[in-house]
DSSP file (Angstrom, degrees, kcal/mol; ACC not computed):
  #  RESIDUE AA STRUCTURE BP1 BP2  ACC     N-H-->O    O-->H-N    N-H-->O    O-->H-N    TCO  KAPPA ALPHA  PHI   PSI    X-CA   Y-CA   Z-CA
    1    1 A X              0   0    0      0, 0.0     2,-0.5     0, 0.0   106,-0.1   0.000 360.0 360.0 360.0 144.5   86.9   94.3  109.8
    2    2 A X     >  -     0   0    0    104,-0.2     4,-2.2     1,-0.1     5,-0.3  -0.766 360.0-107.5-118.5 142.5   85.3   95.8  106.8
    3    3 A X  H  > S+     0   0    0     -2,-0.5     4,-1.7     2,-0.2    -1,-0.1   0.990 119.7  55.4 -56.0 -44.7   84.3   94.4  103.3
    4    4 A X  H >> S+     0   0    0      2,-0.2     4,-2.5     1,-0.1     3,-0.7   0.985 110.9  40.1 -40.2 -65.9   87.4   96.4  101.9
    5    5 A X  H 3> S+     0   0    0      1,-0.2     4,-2.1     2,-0.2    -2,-0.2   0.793 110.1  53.1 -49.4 -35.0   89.9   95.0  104.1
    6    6 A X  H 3< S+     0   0    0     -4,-2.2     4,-0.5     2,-0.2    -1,-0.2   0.828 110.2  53.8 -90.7  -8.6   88.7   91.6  104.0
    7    7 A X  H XX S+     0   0    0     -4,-1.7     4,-1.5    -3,-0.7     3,-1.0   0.972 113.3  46.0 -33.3 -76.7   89.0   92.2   99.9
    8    8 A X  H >X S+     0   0    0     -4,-2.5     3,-1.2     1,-0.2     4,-1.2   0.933 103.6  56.7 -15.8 -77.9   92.5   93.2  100.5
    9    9 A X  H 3< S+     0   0    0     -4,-2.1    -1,-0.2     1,-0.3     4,-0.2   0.780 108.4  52.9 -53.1 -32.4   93.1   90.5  102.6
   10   10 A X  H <> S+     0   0    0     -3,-1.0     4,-0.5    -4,-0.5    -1,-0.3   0.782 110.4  41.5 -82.3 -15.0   92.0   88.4   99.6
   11   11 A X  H << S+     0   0    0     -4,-1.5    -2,-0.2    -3,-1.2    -1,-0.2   0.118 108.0  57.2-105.4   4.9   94.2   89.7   97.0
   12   12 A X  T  X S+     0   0    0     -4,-1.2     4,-0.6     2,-0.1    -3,-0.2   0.361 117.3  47.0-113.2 -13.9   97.7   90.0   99.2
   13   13 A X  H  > S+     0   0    0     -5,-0.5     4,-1.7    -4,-0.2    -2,-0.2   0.886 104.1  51.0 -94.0 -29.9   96.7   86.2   99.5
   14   14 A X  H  < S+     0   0    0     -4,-0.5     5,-0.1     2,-0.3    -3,-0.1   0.556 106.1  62.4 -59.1 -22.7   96.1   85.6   96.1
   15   15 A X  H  4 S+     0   0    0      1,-0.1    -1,-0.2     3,-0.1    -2,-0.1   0.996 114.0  37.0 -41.6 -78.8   99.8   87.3   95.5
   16   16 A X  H  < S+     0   0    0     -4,-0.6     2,-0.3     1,-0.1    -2,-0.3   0.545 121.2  32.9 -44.7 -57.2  101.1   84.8   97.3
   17   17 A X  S  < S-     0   0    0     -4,-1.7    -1,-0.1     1,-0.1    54,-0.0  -0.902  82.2 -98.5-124.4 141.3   99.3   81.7   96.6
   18   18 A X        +     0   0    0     -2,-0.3     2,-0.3     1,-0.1    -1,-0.1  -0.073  44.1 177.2 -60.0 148.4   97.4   80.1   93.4
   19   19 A X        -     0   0    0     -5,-0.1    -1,-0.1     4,-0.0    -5,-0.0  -0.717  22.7-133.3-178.6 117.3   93.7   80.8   93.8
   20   20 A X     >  -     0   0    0     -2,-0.3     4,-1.8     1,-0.1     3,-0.4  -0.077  14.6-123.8 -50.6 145.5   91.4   79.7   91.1
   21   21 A X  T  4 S+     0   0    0      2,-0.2     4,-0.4     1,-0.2    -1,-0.1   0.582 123.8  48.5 -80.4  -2.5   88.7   82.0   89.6
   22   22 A X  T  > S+     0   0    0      2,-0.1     4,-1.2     3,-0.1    -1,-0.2   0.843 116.7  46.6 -79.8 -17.2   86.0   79.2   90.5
   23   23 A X  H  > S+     0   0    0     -3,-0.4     4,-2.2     2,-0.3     3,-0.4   0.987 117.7  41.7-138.7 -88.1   88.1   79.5   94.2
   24   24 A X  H  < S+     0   0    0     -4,-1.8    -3,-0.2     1,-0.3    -2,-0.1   0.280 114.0  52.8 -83.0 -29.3   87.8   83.6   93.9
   25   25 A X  H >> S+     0   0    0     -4,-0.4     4,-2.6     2,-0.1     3,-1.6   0.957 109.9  50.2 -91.9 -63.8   83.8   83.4   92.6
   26   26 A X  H 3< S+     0   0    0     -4,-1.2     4,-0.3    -3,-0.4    -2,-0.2   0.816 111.9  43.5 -28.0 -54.7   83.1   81.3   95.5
   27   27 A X  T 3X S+     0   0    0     -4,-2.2     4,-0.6     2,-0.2    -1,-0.3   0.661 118.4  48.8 -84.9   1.2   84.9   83.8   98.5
   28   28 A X  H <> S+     0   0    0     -3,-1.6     4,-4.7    -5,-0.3    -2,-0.2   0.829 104.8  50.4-102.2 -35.1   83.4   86.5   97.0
   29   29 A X  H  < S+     0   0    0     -4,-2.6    -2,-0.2     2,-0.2    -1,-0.2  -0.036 114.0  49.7 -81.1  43.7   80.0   85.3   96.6
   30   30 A X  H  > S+     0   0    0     -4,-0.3     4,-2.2    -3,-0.2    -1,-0.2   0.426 106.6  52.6 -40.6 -57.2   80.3   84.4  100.5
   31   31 A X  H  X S+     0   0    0     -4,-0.6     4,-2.7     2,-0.2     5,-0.2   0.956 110.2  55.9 -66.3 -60.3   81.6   88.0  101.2
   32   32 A X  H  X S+     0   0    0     -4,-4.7     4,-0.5     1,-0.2    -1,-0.2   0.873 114.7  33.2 -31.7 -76.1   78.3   88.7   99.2
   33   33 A X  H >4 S+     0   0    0      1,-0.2     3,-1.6     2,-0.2     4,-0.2   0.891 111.9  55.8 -58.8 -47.1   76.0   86.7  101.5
   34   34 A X  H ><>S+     0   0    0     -4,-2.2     3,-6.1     1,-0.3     5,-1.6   0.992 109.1  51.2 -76.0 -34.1   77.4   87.2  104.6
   35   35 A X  H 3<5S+     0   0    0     -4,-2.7     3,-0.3     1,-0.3    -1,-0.3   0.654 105.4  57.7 -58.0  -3.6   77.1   91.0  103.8
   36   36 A X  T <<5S+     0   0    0     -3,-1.6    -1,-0.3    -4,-0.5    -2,-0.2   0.386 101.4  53.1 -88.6 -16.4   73.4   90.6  102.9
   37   37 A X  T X 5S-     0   0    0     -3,-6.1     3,-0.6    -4,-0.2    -2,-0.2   0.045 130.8 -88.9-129.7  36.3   72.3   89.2  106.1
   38   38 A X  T 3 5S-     0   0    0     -4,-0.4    -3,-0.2    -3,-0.3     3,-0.1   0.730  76.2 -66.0 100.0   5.1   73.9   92.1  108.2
   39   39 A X  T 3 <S+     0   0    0     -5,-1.6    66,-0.3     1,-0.3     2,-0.3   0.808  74.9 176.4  32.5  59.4   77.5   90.4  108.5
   40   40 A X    <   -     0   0    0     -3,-0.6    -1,-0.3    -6,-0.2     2,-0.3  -0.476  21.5-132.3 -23.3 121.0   76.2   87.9  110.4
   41   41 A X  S    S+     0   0    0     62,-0.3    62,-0.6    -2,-0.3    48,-0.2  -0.888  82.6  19.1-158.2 110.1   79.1   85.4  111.1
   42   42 A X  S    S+     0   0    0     46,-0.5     2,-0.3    -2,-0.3    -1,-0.3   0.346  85.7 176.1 -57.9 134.6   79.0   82.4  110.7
   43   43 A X  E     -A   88   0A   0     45,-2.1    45,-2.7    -3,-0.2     2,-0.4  -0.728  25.9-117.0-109.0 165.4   75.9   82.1  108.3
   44   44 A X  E     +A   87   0A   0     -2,-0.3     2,-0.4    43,-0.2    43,-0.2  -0.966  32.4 173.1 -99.4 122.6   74.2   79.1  106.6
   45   45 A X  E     -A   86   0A   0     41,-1.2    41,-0.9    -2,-0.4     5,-0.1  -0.973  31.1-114.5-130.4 127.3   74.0   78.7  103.1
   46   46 A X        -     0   0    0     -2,-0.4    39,-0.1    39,-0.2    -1,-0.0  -0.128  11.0-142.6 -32.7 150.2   72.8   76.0  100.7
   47   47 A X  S  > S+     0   0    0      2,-0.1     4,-1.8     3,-0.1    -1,-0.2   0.770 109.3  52.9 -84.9 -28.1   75.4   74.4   98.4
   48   48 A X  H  > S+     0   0    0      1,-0.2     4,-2.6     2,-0.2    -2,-0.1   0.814 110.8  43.1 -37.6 -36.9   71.9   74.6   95.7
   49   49 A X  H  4 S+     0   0    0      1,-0.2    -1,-0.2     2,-0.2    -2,-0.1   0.695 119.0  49.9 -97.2 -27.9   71.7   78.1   96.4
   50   50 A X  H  4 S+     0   0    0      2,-0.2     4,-0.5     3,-0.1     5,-0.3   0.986 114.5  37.4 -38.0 -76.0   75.7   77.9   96.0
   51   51 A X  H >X>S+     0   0    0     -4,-1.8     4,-3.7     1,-0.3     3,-1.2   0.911 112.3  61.6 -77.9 -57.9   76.1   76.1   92.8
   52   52 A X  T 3<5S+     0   0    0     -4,-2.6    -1,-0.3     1,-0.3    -2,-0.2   0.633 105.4  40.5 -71.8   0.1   73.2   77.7   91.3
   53   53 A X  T 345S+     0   0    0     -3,-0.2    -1,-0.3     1,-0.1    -2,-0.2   0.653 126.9  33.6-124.0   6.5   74.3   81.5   91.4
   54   54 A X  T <45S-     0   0    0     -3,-1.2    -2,-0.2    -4,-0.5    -3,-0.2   0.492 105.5-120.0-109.8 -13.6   77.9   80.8   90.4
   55   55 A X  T  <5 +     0   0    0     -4,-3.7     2,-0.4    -5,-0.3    -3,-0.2   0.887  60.5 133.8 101.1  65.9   77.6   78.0   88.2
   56   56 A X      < -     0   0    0     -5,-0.6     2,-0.3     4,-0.0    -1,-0.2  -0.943  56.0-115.2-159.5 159.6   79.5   75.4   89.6
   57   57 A X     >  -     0   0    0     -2,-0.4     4,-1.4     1,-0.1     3,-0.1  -0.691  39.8-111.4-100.8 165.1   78.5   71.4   90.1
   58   58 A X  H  > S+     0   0    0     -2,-0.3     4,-2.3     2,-0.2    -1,-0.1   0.784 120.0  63.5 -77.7 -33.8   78.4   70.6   93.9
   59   59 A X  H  > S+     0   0    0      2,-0.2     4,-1.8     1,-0.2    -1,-0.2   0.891 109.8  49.7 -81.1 -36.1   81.7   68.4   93.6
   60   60 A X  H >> S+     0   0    0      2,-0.2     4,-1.7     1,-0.2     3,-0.8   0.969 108.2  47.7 -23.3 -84.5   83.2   71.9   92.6
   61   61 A X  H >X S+     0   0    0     -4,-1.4     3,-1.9     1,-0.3     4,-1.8   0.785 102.8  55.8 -23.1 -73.9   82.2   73.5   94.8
   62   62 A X  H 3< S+     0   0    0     -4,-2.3    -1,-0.3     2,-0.3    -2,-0.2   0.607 110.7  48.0 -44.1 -43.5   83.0   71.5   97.5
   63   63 A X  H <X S+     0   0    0     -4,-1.8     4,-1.1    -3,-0.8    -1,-0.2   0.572 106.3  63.1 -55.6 -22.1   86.8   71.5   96.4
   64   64 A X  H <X S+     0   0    0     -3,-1.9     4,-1.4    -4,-1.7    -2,-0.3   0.864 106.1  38.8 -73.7 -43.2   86.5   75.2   96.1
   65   65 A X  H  < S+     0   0    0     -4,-1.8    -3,-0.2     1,-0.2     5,-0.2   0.597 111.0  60.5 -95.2  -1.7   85.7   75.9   99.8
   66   66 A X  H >> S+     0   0    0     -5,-0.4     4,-4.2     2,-0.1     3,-0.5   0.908 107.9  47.0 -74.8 -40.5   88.3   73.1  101.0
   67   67 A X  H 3<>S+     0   0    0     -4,-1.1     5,-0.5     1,-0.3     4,-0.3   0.960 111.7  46.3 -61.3 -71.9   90.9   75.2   99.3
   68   68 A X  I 3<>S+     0   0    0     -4,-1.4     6,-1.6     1,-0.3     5,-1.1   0.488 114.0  57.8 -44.7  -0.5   89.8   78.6  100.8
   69   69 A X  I X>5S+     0   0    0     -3,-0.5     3,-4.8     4,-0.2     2,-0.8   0.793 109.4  36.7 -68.6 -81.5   89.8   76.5  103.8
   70   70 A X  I 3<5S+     0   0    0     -4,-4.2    -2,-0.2     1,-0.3    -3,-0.1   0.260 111.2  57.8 -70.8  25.7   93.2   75.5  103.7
   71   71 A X  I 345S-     0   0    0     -2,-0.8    -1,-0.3    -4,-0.3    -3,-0.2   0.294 113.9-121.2-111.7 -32.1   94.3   79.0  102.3
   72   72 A X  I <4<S+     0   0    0     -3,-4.8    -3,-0.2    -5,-0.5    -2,-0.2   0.752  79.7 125.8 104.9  10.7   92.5   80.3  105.9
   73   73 A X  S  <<S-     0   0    0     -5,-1.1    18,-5.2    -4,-0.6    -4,-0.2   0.932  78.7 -10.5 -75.4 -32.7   90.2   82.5  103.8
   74   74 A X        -     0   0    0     -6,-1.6     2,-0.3    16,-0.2    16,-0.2  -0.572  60.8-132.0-148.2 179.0   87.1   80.9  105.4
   75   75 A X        -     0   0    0     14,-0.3    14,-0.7    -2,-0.2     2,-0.3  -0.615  20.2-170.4-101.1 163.9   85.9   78.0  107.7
   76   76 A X  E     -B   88   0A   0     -2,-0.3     2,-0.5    12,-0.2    12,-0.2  -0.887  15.8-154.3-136.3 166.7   83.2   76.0  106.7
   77   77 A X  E     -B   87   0A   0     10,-3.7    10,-2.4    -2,-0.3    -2,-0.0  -0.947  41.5-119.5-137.0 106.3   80.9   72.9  109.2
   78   78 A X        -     0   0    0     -2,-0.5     2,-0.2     8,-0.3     9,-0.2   0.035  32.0-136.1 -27.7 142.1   79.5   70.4  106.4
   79   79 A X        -     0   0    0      7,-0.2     2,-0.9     5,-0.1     7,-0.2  -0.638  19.3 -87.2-104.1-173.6   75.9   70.5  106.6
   80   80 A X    >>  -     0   0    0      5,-0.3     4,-3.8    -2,-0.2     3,-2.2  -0.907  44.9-100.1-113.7 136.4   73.5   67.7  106.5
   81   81 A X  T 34 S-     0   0    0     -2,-0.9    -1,-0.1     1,-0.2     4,-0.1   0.198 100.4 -12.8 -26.2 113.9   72.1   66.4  103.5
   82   82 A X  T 34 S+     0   0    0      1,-0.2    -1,-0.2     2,-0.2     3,-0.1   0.718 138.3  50.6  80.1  24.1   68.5   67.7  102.7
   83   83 A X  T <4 S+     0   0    0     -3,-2.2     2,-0.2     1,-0.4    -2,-0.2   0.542 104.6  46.6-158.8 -15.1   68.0   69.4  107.0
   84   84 A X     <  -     0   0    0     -4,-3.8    -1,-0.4     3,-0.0    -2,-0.2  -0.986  69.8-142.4-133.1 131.0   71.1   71.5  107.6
   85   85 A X        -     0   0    0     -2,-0.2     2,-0.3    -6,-0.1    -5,-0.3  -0.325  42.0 -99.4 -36.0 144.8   72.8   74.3  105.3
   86   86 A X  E     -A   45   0A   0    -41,-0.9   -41,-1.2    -7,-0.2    -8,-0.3  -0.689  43.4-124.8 -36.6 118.0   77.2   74.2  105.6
   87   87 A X  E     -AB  44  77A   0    -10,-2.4   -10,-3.7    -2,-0.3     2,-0.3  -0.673  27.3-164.6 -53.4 142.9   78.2   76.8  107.9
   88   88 A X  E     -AB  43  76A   0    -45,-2.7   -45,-2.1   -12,-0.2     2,-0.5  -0.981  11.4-171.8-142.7 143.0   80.5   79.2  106.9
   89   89 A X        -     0   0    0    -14,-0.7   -14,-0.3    -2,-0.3     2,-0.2  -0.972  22.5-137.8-137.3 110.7   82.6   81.8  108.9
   90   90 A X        -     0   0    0     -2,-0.5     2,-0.4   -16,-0.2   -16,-0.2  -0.506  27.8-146.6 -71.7 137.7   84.5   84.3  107.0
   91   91 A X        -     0   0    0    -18,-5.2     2,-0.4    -2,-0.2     5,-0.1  -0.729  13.2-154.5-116.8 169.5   87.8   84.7  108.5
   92   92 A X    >   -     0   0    0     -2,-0.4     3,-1.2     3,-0.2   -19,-0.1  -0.797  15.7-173.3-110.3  94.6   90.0   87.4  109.0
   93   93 A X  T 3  S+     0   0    0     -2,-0.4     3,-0.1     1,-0.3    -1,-0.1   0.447  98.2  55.4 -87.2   4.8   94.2   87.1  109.4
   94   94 A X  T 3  S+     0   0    0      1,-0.2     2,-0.3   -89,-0.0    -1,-0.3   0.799 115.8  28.0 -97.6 -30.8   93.9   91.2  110.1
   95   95 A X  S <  S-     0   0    0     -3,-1.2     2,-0.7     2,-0.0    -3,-0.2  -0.957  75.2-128.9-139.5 114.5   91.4   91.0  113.0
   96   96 A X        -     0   0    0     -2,-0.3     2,-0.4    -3,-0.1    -3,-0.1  -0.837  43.1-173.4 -78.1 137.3   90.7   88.3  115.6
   97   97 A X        -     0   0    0     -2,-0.7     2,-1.0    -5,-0.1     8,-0.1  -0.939  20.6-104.5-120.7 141.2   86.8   88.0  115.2
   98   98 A X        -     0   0    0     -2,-0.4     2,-0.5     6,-0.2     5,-0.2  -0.520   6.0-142.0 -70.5 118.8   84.5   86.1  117.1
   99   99 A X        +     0   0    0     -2,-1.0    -1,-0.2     3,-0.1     2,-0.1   0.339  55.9 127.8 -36.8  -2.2   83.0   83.2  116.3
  100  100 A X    >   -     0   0    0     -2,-0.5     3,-1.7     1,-0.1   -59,-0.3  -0.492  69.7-112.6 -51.2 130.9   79.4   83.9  117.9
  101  101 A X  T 3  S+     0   0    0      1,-0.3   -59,-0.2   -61,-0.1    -1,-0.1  -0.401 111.3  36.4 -91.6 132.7   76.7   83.4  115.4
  102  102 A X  T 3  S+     0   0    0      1,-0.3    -1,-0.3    -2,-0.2     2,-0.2   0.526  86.0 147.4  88.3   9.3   75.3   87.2  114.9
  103  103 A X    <   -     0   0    0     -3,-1.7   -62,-0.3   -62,-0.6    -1,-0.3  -0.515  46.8-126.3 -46.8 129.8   79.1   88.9  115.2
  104  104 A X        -     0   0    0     -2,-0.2    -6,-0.2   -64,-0.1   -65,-0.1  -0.515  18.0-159.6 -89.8 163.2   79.4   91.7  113.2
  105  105 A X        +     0   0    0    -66,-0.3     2,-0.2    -2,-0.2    -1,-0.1   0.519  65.4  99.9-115.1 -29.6   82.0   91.8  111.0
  106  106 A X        -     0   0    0    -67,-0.1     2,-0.2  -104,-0.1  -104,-0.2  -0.584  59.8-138.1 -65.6 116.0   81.6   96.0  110.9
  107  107 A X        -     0   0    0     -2,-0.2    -1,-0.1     1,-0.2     5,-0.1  -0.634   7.2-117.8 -75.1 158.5   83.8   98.4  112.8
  108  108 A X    >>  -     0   0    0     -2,-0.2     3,-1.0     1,-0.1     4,-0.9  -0.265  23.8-113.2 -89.5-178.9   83.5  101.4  114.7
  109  109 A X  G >4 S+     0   0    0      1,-0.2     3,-1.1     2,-0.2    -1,-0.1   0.898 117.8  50.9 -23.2 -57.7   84.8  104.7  114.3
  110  110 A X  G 34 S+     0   0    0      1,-0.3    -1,-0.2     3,-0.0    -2,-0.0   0.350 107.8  53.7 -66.0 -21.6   86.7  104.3  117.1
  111  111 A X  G <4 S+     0   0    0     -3,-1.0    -1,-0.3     2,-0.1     2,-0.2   0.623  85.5  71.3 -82.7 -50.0   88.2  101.2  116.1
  112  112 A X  S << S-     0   0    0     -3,-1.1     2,-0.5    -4,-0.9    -4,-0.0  -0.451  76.3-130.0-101.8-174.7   89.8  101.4  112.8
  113  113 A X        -     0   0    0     -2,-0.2     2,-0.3     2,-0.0    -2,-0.1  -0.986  16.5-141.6-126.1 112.8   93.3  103.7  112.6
  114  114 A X        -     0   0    0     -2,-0.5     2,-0.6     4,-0.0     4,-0.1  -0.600   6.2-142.7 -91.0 151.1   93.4  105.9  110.2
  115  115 A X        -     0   0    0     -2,-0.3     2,-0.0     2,-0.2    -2,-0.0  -0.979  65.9 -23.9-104.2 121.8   96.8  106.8  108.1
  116  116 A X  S    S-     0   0    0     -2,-0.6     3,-0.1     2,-0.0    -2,-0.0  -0.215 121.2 -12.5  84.3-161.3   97.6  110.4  107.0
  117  117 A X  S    S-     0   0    0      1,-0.1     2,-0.2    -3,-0.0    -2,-0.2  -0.070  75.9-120.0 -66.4 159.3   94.7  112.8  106.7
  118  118 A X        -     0   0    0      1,-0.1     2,-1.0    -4,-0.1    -1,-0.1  -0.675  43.6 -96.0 -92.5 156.7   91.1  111.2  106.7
  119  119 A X        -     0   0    0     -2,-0.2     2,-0.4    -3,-0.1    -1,-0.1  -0.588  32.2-148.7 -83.4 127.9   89.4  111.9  103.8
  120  120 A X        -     0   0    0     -2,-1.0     3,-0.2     1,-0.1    -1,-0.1  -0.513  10.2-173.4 -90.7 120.8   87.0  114.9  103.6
  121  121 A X  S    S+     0   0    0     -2,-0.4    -1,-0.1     1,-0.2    -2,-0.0   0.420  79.4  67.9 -93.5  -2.5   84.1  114.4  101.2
  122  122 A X  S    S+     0   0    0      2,-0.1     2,-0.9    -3,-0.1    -1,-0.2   0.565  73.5 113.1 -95.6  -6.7   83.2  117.9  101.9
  123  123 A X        -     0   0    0     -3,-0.2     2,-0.2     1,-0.0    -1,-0.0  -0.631  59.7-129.6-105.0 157.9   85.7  119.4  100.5
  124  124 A X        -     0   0    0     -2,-0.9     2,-0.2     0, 0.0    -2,-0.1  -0.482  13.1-165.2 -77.2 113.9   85.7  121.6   97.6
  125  125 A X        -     0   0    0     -2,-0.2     2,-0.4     2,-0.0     0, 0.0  -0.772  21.1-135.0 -97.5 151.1   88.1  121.6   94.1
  126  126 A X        -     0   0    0     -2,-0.2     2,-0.3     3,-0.0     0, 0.0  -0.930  14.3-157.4 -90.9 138.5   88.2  124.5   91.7
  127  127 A X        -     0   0    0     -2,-0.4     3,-0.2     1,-0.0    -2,-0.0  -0.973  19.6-180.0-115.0 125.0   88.0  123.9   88.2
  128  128 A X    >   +     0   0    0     -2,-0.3     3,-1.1     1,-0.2     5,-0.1   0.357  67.7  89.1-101.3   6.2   89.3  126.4   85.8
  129  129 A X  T 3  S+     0   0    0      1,-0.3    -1,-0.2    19,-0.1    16,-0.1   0.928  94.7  29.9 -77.4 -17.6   88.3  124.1   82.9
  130  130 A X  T 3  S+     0   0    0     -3,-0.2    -1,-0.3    15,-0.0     2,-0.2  -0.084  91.6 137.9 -96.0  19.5   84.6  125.2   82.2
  131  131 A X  S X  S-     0   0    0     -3,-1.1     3,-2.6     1,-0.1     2,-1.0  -0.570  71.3-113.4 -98.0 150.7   85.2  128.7   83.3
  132  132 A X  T 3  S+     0   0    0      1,-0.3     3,-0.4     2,-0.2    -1,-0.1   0.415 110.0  68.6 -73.4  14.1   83.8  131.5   81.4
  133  133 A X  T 3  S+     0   0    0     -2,-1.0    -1,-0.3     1,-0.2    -2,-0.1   0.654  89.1  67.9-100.5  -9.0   87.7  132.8   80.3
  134  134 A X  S <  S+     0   0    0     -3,-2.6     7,-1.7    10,-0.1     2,-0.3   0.195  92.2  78.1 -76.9  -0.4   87.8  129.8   78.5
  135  135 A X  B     -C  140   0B   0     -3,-0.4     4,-0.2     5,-0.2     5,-0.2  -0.862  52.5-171.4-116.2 142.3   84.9  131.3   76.1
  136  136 A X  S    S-     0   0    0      3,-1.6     3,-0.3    -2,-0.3    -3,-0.1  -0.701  81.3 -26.6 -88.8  64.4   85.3  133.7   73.5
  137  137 A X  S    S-     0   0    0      1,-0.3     2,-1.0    -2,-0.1     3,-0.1   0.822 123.9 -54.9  83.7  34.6   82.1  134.9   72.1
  138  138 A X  S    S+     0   0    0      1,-0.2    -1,-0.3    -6,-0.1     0, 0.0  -0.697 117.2 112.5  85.0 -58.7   80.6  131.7   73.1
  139  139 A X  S    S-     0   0    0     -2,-1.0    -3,-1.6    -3,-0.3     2,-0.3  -0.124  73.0-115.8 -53.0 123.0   83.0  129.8   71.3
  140  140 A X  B     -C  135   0B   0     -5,-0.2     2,-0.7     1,-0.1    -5,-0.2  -0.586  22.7-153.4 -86.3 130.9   85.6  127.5   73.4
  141  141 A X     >  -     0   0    0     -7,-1.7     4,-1.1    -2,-0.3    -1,-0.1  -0.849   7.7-166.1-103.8 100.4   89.4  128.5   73.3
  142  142 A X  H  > S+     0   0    0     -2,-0.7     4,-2.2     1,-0.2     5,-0.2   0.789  91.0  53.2 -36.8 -29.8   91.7  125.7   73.9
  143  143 A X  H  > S+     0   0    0      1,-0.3     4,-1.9     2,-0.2     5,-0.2   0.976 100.9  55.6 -89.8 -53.8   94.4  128.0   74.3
  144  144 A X  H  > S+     0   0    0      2,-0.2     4,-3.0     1,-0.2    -1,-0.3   0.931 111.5  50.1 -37.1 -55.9   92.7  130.0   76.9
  145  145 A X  H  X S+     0   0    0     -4,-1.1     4,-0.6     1,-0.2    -2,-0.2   0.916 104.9  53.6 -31.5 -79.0   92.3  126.4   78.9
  146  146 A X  H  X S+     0   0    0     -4,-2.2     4,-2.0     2,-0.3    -1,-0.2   0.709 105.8  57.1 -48.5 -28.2   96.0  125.4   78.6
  147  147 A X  H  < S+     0   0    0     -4,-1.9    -1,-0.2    -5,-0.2     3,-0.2   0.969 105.2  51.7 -45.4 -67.4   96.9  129.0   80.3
  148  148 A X  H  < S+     0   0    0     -4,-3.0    -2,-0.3     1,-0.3    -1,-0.2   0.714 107.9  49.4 -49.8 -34.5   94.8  128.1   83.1
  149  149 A X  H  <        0   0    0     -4,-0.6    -1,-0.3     1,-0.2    -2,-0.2   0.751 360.0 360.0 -16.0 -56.7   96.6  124.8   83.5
  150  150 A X     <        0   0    0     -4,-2.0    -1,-0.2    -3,-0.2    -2,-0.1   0.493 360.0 360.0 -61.9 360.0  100.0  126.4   83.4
């Protein structure tokens, strides 16, 4: 599972089913943390540390990751008040992933499947739009351009 796919995977549920932008700031700042600490899965996070970098009141909040619960986006294990963080475990309906605390979330080459040709970042375009037939005495000739186009 990748941070693309599990985008994906949030917006072909989000087709389907209502999902709030307080809902939608919440799983993404998730996707955000877990991906900061190495996709580490399940992680601990504050609801302080929550509230305060989306904006949200804790009682928010708290309704926000019950929905993405019951939409299957996420898991979460309440923490306790003022000595444990919430766990949260991002989940995936594409991938079974393990629950092991330090599971990567990251695949390997070998792993993902590609469709049609893979894409080459090495390879090369010609552009006839800058090309020096497009100049006339320094001066640029549309009409030379639109040849090259045809």
């Amino acid at each position: 599972m990748n941070y693309i796919s599990l985008i994906n995977q949030f917006w072909q549920t989000r087709r389907s089913k209502r999902i709030t932008s307080l809902q939608a700031d919440l799983y993404y700042f998730l996707l955000q943390e877990c991906n900061q600490r190495s996709w580490e899965n399940p992680f601990e996070v504050s609801n302080k540390l929550i509230c305060a970098s989306i904006g949200i009141s804790e009682p928010s909040l708290i309704d926000a990751r019950n929905r993405l619960q019951q939409l299957e986006l996420i898991e979460f294990d309440s923490g306790k008040r003022n000595t444990q963080s919430p766990r949260y475990y991002i989940k995936s309906n594409l991938n079974n992933l393990s629950r092991n605390l330090g599971t990567s979330l990251d695949e390997t080459e070998q792993q993902v499947k590609l469709k049609g040709e893979p894409f080459n970042i090495n390879k090369t375009k010609t552009n006839n739009y800058n090309n020096s037939s497009n100049w006339k005495g320094g001066i640029y000739d549309p009409e030379e351009q639109r040849k090259a186009f045809d």
